[in-house]
C-alpha positions as a Markdown table, in Angstrom:
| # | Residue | x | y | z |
|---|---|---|---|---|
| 1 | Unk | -3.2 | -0.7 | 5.9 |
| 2 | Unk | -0.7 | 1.1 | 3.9 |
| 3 | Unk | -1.7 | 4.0 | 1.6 |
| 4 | Unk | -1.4 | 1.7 | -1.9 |
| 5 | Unk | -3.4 | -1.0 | -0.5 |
| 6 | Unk | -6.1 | 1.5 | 0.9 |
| 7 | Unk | -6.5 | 3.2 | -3.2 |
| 8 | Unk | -6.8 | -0.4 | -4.3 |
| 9 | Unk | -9.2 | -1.3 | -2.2 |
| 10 | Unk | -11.1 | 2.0 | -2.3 |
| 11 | Unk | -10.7 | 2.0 | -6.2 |
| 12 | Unk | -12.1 | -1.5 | -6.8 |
| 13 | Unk | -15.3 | -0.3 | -4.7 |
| 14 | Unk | -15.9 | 3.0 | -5.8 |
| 15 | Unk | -14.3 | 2.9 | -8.9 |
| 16 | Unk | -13.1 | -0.3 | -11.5 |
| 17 | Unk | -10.1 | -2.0 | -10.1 |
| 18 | Unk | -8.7 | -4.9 | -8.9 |
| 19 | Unk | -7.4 | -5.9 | -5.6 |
| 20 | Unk | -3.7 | -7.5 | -5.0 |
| 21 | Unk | -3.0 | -10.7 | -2.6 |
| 22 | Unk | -0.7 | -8.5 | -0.8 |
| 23 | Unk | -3.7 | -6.0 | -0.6 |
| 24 | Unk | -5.9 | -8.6 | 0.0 |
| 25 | Unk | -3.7 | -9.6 | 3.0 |
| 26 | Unk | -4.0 | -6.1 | 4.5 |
| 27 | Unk | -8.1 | -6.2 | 4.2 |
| 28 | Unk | -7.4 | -9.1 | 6.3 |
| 29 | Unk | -5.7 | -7.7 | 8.9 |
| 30 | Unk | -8.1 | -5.4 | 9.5 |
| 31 | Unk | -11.5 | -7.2 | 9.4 |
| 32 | Unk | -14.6 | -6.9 | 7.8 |
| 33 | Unk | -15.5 | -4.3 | 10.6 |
| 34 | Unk | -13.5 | -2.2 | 9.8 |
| 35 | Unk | -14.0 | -2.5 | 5.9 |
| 36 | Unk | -17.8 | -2.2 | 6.4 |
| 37 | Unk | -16.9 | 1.0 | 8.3 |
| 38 | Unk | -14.8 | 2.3 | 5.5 |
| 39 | Unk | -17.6 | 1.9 | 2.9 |
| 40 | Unk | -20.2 | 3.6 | 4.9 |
| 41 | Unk | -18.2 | 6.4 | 6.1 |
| 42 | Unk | -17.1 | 6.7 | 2.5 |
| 43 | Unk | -20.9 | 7.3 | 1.4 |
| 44 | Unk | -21.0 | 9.9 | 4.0 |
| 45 | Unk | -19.2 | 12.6 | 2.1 |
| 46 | Unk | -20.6 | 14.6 | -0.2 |
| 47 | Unk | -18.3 | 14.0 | -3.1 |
| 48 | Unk | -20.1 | 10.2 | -3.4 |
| 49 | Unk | -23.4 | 11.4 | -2.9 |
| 50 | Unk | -24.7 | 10.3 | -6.2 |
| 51 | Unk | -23.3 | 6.9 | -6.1 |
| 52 | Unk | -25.9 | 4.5 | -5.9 |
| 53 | Unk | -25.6 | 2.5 | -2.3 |
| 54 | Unk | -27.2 | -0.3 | -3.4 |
| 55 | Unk | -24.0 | -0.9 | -6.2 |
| 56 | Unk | -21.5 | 0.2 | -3.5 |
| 57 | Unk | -22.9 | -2.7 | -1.1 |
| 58 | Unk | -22.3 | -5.2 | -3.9 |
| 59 | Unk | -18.7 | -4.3 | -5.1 |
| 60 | Unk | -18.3 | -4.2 | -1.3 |
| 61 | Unk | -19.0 | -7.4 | -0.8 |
| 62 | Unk | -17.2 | -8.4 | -4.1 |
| 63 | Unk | -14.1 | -7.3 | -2.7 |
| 64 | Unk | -14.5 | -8.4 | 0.4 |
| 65 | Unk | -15.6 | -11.9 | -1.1 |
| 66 | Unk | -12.7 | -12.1 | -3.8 |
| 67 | Unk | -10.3 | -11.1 | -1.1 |
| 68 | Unk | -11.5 | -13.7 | 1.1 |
| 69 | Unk | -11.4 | -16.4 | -1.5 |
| 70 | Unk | -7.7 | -15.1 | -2.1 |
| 71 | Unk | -6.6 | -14.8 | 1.5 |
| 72 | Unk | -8.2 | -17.7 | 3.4 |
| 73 | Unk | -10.9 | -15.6 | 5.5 |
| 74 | Unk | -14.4 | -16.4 | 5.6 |
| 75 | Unk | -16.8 | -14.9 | 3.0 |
| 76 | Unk | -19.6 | -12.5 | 3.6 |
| 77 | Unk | -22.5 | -12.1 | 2.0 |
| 78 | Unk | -23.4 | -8.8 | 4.1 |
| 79 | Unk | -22.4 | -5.3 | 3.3 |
């Protein structure tokens, strides 16, 4: 995933944002493995130690959803 499509993707999780088709078509390529691995090591630094993991999951799944509904991939209701 190229570096623009990672700070979307990072910014509509962590922060407010959208995510791009084109983005969307990165997420994709790299699975909902790996995207449910990027959260959680995400929540394992101390600079997001206060963010509540609960509303992480959720805007996980959001994006994950919203990209699937964009993208043609199957939508997840885990996190």
């Amino acid at each position: 995933m190229e570096l623009p499509c990672a700070r979307e993707v990072f910014t509509s999780i962590f922060k407010t944002g959208a995510v791009t088709k084109k983005c969307c078509g990165e997420l994709k390529v790299l699975g909902k493995f790996c995207h449910d691995a990027f959260v959680k090591k995400t929540l394992e630094d101390p600079i997001y130690k206060n963010l509540s993991e609960s509303t992480i999951a959720k805007k996980s799944t959001k994006t994950w959803n919203t990209c699937a509904s964009v993208i043609d991939i199957s939508p997840s209701s885990s996190a």
